[in-house]
N, C-alpha and C positions, 0 to 999 in steps of 0.2 A: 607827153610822156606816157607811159603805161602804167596800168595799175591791176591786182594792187602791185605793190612791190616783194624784195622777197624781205621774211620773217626777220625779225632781229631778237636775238636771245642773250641772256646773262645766266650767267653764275655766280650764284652765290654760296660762301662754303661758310658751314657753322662753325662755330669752334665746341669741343663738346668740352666737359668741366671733368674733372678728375671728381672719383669718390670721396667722402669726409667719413670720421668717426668722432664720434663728439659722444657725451657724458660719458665716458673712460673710466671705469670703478674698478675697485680691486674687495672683495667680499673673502670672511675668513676668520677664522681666529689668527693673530700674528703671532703664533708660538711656533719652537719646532717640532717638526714631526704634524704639524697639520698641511691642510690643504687647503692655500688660496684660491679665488678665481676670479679672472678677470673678465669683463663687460664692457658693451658699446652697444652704441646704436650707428647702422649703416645709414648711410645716406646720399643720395647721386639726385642733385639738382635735374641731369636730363633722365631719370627714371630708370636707369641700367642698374638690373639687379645684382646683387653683390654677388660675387666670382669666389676665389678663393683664400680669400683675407690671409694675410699671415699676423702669427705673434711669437712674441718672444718676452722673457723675463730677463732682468738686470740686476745683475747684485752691486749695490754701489757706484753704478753705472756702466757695467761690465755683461755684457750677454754672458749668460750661464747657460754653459753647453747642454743640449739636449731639452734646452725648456722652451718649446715650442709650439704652445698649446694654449688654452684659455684657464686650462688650471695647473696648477704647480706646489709641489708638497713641498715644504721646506724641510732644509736639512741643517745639522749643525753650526756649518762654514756660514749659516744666516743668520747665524745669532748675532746682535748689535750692527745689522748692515741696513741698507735702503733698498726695498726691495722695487722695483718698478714692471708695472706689466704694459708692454708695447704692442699697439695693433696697428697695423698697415691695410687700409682699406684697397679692397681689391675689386672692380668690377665686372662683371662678367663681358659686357661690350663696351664700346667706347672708351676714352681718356683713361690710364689706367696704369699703376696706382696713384692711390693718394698718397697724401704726405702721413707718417706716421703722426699717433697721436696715444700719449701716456697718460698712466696712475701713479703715484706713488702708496707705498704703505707704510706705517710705523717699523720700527726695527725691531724682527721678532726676538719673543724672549725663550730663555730655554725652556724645555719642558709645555706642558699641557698646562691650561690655565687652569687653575682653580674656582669654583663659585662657589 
């Protein structure tokens, strides 16, 4: 026979992992009229720097229009509700998004707190 012969190649294809968001906080006085915020920490198992996360807040389980940000002032209509602040990790390359991932907070009370 002759040699050598020709080359033989493979392919191999990664799978890459979607973003996470994990310790999920929500920081604040729970009254109305103040200003919650919420937090996380990014994280992508294959190193892809986080992109453009989204969030959102929920009143009693309900997205509240316009709350779309990592803070959120409350307003009356949150007196005695569950407030939740939702972040979707976003990565800038590879697998993308993640799965969302929540806080919840006490149900604010009217007015400014007192000390």
């Amino acid at each position: 026979g002759t040699s050598p012969g020709a080359a033989a190649t493979a392919t191999l294809a990664i799978a890459n992992s979607a973003p996470t968001a994990t310790s999920v906080g929500i920081s604040g006085t729970a009254a109305v009229g103040q200003t919650l915020t919420g937090s996380y920490t990014y994280g992508d198992v294959d190193g892809d720097a986080e992109g453009t996360s989204t969030y959102r807040w929920l009143r009693d389980g309900t997205p509240i229009g316009g709350a779309m940000a990592t803070t959120y002032l409350t307003v009356p209509a949150d007196a005695g509700t569950t407030l939740t602040f939702e972040v979707t990790p976003v990565a800038a390359t590879g697998t993308s998004p993640g799965t969302p991932a929540t806080a919840v907070t006490l149900p604010p009370r009217y007015g400014p707190t007192k000390r």
